[in-house]
Backbone bond lengths (Angstrom), bond angles and torsions (degrees), N, CA, C in turn:
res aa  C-N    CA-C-N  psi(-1)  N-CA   C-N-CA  omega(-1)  CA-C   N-CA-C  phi
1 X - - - 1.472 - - 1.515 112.43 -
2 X 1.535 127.51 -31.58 1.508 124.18 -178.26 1.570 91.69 -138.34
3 X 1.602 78.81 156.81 1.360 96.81 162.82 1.746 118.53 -147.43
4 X 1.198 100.27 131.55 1.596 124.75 -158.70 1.404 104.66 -69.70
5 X 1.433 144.24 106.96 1.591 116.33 -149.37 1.753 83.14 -133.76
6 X 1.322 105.92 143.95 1.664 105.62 -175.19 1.448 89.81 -160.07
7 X 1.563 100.37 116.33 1.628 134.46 148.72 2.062 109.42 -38.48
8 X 0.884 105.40 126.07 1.691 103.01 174.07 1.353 98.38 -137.56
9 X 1.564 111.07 137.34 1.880 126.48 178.48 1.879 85.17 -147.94
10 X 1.252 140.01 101.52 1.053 133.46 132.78 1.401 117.96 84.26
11 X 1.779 111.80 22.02 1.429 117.50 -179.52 1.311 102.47 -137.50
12 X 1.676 123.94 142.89 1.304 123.54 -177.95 1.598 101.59 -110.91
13 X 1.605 97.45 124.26 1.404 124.59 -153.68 1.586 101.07 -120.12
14 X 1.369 122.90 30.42 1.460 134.35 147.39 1.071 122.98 -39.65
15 X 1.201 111.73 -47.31 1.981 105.88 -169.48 1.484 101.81 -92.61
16 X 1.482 114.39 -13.30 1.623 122.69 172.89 1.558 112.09 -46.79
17 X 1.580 85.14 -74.89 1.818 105.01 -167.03 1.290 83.21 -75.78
18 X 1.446 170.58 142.33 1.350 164.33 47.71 1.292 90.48 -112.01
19 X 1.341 152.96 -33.47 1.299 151.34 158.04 1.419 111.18 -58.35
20 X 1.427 116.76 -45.76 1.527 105.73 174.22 1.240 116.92 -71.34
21 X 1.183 121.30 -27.31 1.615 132.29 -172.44 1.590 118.81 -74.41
22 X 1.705 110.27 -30.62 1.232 114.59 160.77 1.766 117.26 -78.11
23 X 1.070 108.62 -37.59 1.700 100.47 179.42 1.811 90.14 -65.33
24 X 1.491 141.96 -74.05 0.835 131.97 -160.87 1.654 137.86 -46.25
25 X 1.542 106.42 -21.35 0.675 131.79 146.65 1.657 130.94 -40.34
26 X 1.326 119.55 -54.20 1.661 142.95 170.37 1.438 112.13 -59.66
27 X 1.518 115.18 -26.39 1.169 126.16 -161.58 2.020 100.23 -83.19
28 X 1.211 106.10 -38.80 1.778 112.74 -178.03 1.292 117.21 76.21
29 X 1.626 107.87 12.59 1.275 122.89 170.73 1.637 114.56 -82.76
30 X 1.394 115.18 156.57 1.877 121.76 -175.57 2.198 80.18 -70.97
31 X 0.801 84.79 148.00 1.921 104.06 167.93 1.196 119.32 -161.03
32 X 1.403 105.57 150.19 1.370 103.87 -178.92 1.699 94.11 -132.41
33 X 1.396 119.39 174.46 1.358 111.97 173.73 1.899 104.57 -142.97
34 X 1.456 132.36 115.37 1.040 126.89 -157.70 1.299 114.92 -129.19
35 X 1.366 118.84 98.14 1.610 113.54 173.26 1.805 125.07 -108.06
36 X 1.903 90.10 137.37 1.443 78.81 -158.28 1.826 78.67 -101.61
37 X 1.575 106.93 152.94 1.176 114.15 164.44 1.443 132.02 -111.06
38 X 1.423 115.58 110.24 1.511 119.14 -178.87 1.425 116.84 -56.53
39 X 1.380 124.48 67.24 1.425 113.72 170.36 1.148 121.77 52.50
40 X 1.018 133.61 31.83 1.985 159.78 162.10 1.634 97.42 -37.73
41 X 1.285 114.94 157.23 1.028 120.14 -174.88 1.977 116.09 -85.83
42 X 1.263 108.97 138.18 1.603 104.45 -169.49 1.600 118.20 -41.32
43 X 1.212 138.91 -23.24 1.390 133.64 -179.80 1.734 97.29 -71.22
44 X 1.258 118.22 -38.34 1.572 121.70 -170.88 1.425 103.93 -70.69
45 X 1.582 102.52 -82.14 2.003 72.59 159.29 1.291 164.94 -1.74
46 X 1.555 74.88 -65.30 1.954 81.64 -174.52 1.656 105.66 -84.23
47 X 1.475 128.55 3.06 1.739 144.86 -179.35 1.775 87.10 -92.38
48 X 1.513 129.63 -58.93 0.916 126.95 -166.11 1.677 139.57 -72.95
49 X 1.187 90.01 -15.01 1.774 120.95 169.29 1.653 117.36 -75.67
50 X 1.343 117.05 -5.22 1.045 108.87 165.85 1.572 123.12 -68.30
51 X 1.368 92.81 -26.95 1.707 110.28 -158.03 1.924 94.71 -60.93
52 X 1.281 131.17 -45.82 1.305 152.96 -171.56 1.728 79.32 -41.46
53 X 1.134 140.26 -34.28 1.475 132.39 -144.28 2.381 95.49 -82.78
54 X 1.397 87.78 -31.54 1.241 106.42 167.17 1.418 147.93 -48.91
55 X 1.745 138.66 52.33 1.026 131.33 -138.51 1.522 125.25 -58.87
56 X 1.353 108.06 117.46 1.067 142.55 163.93 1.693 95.13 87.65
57 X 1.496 95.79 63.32 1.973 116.61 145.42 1.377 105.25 -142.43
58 X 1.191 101.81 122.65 1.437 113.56 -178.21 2.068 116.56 -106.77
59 X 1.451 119.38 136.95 1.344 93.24 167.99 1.140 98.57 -113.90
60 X 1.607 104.43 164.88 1.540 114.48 -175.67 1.636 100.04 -141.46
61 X 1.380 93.81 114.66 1.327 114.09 173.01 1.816 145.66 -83.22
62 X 1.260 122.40 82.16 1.402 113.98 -167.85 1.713 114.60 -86.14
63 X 1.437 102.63 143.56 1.423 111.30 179.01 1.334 129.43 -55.09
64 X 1.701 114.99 -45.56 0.812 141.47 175.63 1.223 124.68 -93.67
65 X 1.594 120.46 123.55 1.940 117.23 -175.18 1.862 102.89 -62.28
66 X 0.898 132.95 131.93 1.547 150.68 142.99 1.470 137.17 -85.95
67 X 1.530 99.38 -22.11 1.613 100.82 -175.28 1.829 105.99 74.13
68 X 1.917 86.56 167.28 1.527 94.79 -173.67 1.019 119.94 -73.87
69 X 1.359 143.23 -30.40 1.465 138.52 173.22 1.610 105.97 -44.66
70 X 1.173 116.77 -53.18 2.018 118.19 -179.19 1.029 94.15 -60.38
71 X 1.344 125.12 -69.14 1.379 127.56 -151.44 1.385 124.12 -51.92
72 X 1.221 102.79 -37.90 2.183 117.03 171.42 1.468 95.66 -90.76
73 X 0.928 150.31 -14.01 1.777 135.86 161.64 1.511 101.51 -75.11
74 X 0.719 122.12 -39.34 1.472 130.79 -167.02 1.567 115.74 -77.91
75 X 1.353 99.79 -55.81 1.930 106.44 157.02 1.519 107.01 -50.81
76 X 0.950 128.85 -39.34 1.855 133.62 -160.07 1.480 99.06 -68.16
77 X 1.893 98.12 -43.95 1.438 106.73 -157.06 1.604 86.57 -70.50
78 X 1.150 155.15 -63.94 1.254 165.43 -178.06 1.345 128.63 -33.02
79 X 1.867 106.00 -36.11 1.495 127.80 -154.21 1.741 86.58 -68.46
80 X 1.431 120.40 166.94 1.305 127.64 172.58 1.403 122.71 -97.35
81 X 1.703 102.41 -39.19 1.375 103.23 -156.36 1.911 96.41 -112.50
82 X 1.413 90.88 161.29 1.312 105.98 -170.91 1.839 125.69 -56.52
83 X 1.446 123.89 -10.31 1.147 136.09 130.40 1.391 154.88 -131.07
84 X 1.543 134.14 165.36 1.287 121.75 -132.28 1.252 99.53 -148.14
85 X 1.399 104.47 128.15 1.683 111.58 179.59 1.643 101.60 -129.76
86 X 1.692 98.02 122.95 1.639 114.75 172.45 0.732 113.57 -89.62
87 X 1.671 134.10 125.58 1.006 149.54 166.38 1.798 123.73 -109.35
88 X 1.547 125.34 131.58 1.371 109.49 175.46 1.265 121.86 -72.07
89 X 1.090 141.08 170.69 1.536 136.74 -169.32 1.795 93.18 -88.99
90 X 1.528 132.57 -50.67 1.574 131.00 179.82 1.624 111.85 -62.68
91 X 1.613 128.47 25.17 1.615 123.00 -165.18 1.754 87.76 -116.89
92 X 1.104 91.27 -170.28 2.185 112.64 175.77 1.284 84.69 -174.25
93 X 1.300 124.27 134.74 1.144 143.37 130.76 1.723 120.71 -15.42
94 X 1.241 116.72 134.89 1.666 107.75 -178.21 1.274 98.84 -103.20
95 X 1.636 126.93 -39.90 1.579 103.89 -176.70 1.322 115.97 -116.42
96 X 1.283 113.15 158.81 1.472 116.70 177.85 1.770 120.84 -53.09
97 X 1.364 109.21 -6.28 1.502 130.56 -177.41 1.146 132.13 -90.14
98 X 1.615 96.15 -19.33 1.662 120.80 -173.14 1.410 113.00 -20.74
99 X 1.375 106.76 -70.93 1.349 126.85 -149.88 1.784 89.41 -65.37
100 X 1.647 121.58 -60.53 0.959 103.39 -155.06 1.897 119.12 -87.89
101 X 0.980 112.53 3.15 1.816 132.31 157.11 1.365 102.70 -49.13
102 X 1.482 119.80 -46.81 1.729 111.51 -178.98 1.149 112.72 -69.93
103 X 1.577 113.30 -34.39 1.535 116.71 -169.52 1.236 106.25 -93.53
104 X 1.190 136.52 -7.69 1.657 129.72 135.44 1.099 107.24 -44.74
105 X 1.487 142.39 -61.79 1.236 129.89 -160.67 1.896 109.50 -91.25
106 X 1.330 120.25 44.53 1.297 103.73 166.11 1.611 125.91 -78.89
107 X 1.056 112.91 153.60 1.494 128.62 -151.15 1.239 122.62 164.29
108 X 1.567 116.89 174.00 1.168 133.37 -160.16 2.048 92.75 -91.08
109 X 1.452 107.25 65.16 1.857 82.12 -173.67 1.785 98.51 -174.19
110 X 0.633 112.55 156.30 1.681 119.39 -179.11 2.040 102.78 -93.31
111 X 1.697 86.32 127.91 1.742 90.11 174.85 1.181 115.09 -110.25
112 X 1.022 140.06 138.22 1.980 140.10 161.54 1.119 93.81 -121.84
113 X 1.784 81.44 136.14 1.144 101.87 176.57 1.743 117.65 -115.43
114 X 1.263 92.54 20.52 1.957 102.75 173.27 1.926 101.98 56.44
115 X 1.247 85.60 178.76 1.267 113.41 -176.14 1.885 130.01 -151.03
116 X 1.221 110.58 163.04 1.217 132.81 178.82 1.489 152.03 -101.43
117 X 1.109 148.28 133.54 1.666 124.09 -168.65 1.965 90.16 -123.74
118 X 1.045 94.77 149.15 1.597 108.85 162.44 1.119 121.13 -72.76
119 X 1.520 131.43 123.63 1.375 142.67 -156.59 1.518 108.27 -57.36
120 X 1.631 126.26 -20.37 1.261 149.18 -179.80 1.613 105.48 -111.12
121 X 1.339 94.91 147.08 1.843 106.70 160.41 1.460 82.59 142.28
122 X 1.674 84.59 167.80 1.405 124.28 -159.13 1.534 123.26 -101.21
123 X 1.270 82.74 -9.97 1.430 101.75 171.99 1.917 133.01 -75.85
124 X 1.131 89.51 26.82 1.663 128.74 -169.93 1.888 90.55 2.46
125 X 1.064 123.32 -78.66 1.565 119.34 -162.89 1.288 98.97 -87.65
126 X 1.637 152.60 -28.07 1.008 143.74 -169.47 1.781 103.87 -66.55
127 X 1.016 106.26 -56.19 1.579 126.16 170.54 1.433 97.97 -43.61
128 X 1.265 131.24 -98.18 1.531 150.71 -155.76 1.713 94.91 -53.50
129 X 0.932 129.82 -32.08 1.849 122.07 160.87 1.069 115.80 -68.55
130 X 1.492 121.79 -49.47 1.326 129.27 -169.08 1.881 113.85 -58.44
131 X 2.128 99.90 -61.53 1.105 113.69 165.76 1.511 126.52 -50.28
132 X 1.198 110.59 -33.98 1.566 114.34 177.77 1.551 140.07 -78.84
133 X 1.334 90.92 -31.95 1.575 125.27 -142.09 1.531 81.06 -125.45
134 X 1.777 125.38 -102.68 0.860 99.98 -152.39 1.308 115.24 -106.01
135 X 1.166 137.49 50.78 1.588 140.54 -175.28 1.916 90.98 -124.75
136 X 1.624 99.31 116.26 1.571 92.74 -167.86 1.727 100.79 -126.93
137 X 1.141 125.22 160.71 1.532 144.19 -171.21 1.801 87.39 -76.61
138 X 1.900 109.24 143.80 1.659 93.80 -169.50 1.997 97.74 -77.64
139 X 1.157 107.94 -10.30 1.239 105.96 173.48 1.350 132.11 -37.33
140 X 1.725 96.26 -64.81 1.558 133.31 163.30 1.684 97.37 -47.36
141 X 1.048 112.96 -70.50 1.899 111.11 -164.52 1.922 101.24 -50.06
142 X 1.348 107.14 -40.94 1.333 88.93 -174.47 1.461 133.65 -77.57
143 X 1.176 99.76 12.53 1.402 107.24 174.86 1.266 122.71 -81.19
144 X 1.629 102.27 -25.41 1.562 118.27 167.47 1.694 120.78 -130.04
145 X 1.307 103.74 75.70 1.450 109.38 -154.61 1.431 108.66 -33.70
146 X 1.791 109.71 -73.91 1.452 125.66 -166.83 1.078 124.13 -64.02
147 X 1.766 105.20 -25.86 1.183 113.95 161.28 2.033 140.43 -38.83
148 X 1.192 92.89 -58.17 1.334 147.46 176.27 1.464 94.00 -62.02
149 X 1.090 134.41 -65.36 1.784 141.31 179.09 1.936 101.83 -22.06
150 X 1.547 93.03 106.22 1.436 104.03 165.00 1.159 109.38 -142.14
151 X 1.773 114.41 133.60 1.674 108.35 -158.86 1.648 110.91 -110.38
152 X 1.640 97.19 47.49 1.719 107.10 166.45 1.630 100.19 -74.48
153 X 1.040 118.31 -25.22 1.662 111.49 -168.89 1.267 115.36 -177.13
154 X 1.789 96.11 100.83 1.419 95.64 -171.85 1.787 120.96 -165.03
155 X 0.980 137.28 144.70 1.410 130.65 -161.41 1.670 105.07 -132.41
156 X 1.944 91.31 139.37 1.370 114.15 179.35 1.450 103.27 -143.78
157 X 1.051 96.43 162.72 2.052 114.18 175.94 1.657 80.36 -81.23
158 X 1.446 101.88 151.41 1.322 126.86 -136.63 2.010 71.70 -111.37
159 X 0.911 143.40 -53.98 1.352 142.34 -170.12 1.785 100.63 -56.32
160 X 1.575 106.74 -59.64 1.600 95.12 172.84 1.632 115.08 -52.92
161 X 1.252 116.27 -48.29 1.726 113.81 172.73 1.540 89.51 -31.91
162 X 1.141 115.89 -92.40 1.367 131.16 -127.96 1.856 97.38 -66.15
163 X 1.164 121.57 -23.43 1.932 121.34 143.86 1.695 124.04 -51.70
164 X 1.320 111.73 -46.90 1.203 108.57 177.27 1.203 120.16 -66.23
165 X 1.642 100.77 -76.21 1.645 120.98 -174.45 1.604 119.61 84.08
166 X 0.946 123.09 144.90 1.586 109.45 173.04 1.724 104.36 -95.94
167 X 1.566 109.25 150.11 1.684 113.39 -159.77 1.619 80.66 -87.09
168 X 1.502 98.28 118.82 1.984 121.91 162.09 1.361 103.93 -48.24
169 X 1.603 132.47 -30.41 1.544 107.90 -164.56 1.534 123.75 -88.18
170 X 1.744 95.09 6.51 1.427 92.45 162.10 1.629 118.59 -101.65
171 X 0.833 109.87 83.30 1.714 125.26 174.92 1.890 107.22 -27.75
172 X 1.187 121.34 -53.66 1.336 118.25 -161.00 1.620 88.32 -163.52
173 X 1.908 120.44 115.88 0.942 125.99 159.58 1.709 130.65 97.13
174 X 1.176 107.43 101.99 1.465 122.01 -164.02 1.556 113.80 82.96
175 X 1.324 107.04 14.78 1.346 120.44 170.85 1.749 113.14 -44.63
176 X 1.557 99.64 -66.41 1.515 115.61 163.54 1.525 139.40 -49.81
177 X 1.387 92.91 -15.68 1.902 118.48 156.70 1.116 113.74 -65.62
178 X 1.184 96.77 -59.48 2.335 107.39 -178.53 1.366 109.37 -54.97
179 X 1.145 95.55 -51.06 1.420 99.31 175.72 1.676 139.22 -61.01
180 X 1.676 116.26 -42.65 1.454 120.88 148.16 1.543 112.85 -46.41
181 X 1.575 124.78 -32.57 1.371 122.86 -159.89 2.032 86.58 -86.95
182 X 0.789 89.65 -38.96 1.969 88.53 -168.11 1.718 98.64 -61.13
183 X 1.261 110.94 -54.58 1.633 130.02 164.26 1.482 97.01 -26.12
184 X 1.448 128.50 -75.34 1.443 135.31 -166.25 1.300 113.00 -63.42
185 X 1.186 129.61 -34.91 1.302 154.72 -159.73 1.952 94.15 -86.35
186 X 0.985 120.58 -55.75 1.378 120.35 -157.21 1.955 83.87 -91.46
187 X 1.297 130.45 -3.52 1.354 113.78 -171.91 1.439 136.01 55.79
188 X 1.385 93.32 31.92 1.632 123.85 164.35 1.743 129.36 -73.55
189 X 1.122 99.29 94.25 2.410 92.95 -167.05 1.265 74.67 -53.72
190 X 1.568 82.64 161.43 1.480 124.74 168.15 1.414 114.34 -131.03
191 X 1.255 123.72 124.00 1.470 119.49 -149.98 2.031 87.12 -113.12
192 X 1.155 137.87 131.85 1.184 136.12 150.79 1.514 117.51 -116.92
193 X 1.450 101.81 132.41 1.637 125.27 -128.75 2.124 86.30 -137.09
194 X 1.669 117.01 151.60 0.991 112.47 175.69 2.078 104.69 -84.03
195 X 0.845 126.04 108.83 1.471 110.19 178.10 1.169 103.38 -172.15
196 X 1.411 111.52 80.84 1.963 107.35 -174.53 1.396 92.27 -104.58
197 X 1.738 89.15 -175.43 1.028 126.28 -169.49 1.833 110.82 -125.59
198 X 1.221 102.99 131.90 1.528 84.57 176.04 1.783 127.43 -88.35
199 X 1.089 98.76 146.65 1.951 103.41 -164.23 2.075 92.79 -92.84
200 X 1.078 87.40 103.86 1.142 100.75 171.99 1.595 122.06 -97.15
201 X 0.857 132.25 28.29 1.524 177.26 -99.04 1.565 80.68 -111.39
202 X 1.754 130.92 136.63 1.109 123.78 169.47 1.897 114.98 -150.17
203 X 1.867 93.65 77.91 1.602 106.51 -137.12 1.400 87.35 -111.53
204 X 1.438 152.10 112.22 0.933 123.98 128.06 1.830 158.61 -16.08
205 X 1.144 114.95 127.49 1.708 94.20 -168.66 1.673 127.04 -51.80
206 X 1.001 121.88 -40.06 1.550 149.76 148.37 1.425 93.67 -12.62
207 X 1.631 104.08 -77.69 1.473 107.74 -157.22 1.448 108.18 -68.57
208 X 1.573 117.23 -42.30 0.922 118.16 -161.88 1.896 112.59 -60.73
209 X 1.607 110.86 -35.29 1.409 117.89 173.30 1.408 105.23 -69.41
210 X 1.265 134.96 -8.34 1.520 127.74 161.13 1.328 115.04 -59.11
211 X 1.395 100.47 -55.44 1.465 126.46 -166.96 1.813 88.98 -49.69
212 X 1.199 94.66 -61.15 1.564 105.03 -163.37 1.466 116.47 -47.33
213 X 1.413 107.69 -61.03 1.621 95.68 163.56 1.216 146.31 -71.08
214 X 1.489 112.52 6.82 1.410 130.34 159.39 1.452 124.33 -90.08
215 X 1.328 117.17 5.62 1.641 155.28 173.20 1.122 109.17 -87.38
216 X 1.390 99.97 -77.35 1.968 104.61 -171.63 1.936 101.26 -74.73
217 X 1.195 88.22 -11.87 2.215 82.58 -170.62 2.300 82.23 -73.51
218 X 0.879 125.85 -16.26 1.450 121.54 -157.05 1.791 91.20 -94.78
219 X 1.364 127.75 -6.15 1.337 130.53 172.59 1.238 120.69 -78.97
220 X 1.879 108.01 -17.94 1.403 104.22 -159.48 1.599 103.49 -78.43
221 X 1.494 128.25 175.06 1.540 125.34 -144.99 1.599 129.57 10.59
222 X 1.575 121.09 10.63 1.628 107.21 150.67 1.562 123.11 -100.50
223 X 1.595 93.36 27.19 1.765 100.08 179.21 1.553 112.83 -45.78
224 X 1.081 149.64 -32.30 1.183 149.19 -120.73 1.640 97.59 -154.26
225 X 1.599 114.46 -21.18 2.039 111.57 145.50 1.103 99.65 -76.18
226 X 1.238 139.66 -56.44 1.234 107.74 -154.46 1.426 115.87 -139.82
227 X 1.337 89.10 61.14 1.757 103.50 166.61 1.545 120.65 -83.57
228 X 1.178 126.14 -31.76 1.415 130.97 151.42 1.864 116.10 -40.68
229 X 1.130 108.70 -30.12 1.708 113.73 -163.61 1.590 111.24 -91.36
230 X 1.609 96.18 -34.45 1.405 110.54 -158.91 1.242 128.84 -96.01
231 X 1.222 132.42 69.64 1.544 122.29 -143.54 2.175 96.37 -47.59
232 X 1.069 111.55 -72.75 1.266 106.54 170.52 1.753 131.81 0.37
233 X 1.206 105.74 -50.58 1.207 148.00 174.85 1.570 110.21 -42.63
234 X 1.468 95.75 -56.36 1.735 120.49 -159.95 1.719 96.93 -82.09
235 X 1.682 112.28 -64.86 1.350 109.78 168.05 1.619 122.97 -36.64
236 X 1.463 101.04 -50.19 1.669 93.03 160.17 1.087 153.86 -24.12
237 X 1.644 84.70 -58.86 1.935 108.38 176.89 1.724 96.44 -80.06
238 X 0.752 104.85 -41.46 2.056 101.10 171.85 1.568 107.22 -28.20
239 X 1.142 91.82 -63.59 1.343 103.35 -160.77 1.400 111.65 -72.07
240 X 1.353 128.97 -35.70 1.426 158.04 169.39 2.293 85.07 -35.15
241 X 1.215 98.62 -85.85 1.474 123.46 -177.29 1.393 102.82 -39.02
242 X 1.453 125.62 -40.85 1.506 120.76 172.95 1.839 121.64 -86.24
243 X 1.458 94.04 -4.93 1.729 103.32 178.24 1.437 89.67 52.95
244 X 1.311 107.38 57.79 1.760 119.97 152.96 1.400 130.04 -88.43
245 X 1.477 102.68 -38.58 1.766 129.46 -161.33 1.379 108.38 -39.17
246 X 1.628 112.49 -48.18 1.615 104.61 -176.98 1.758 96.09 -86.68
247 X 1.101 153.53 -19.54 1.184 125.79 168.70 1.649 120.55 -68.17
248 X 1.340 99.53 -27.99 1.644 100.27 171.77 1.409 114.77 -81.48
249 X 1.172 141.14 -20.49 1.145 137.80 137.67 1.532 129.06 -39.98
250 X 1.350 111.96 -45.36 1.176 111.81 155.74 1.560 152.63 -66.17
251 X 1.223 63.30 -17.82 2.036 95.56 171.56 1.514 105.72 -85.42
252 X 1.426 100.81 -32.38 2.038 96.37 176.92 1.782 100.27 -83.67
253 X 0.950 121.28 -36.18 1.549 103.00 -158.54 1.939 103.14 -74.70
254 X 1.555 103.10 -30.08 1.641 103.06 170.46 1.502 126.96 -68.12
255 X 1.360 99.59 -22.50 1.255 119.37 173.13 1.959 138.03 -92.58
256 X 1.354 98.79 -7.74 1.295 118.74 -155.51 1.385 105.14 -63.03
257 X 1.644 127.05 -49.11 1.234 143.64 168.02 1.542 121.30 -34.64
258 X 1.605 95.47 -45.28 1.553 111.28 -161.58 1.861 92.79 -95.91
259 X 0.762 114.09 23.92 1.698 116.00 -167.73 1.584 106.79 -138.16
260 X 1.436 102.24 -26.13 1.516 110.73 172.47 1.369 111.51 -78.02
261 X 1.362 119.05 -61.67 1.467 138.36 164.06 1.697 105.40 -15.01
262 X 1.460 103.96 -64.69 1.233 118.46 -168.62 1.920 117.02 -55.55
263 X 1.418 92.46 -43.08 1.367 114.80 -150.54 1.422 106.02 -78.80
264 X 1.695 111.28 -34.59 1.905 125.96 166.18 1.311 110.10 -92.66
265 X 1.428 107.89 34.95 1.638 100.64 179.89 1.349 90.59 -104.00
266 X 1.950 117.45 -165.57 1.332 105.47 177.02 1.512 95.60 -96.54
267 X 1.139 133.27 6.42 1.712 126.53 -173.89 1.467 98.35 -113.41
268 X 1.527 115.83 69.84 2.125 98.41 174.59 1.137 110.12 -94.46
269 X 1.204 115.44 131.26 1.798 129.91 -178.31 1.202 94.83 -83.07
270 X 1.839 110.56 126.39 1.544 103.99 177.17 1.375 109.88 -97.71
271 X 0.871 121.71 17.44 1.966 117.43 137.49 1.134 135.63 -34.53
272 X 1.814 93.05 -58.89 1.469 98.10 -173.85 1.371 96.53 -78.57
273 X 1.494 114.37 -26.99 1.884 101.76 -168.87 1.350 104.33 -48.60
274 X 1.506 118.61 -23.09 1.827 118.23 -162.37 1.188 97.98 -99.41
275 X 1.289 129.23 -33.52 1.419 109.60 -176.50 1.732 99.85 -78.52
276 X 1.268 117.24 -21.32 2.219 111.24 -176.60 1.411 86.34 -74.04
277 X 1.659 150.13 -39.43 1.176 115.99 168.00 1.440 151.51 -48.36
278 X 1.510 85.03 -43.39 1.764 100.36 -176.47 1.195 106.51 -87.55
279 X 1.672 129.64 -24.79 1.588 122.05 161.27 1.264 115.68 -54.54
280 X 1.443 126.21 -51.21 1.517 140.25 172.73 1.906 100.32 -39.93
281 X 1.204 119.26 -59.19 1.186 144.14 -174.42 1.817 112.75 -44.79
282 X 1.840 100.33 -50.37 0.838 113.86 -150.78 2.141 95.83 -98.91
283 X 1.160 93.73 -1.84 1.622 116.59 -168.81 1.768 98.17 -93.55
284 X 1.199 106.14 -53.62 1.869 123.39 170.53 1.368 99.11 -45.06
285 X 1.243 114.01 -67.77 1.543 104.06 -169.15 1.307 129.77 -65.69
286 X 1.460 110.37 -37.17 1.419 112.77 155.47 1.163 128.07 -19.12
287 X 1.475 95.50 -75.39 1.159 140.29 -177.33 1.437 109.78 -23.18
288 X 1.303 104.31 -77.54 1.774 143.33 -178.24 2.065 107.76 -63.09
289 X 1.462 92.48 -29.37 1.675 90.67 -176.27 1.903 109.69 -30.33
């Protein structure tokens, strides 16, 4: 009846799936548990291949990195049973119920079940964005269903997956945008449900502002898909309408140093994190004119 589907890039997710495998287990449902691996580095591998010893968890290994958009089409294309719950490989489950809260809600409709950060970690700005910003009450999410669509943890009938799909040409970032918009677009509910997962996320600030501008650089020419989705997006066009864009650009490149400093410290004001996006943003387009 489900199948447990988990994205892998370079994390050993042993104590994951043996946690999913015992709740699933309780449940007396057919399960399967399926991780595909993006070309992870050989020590991760060879930690993650144990799990195969597990009946009916399979890993599946690709040569080549693809990113998450392939990687969850590709699990879907694979999965067996008629529904499908994505999970990230850095989450744990928060309640002992997890598993069976989704399978209360089977149906014709996509569920999220949100997520969580630990009141501690080291991850000074990865945390304090995540916790603040984007870890939301399911209350809050339902006010903007598709909006709201983030695919750390979340379940669909495996036939609607395989209609939608997530769009491959975003390699890394706003992937989960396209995807609420394809969701809205195809007239698919989206049900947001209390049942997270905790983001155990273990990102440095450094990395994480890499990450970041290889995110918003993935916005440039879908300004106008997904300006409804993107708050980012909207400030943009603000500024667009005030013939601001190259002064705010200019304001990021004088500023960029003094914003970095700030941002890998342990005190990052997520202000500036929003204004180093949309300057970054507003620097691309320039840029690219």
């Amino acid at each position: 009846m489900l199948s447990i589907l988990i994205p892998v890039y370079n994390i050993n997710c042993v104590s994951l799936v043996r946690k999913l495998y015992e709740m699933a287990l309780l449940t007396e449902f057919p399960f399967e548990i399926l991780l595909a691996d993006d070309a992870s580095c050989r020590k991760v591998r060879e930690e993650n291949r144990v799990l195969n010893r597990l009946d009916g968890c399979r890993v599946l290994e690709l040569e080549t990195n693809h990113g998450p958009a392939f990687i969850r089409n590709y699990l879907g294309e694979q999965a067996r049973y008629p529904y499908l719950l994505f999970l990230d490989t850095d989450t744990s489950p928060v309640g002992e119920d997890f598993l069976s809260l989704y399978l209360k809600n089977v149906g014709g409709q996509v569920v999220c079940g949100g997520f969580c950060y630990p009141e501690e970690g080291d991850s000074f700005l990865r945390n304090k964005y995540g916790a603040q910003v984007e870890a939301q009450p399911a209350a809050e999410r339902r006010k903007h269903p598709y909006q709201h669509f983030i695919s750390m943890n979340f379940f669909i009938p495996r036939e609607l997956f395989l209609r939608v799909r997530f769009d491959e040409t975003f390699h890394l970032g706003y992937e989960d945008t396209a995807f609420g918009k394809r969701l809205e677009d195809a007239g698919i509910p989206v049900l947001h449900i209390e049942n997270p997962v905790w983001h155990l996320v273990e990102e440095d600030a450094a990395s994480f502002l890499v990450k970041t501008r290889r995110s918003v650089k993935n916005l440039l020419g879908r300004e106008r898909e997904l300006l409804p989705y993107v708050r980012l997006l909207r400030w943009y066009n603000c500024l667009k309408r005030f013939h601001a864009v190259a002064l705010t650009a200019f304001l990021f490149r004088i500023s960029e140093s003094l914003l970095e400093k700030n941002l890998t410290g342990k005190h990052p004001s997520l202000r500036l994190f929003a204004f180093y996006k949309l300057g970054y943003f507003c620097w691309l387009s320039v840029k690219f004119l």
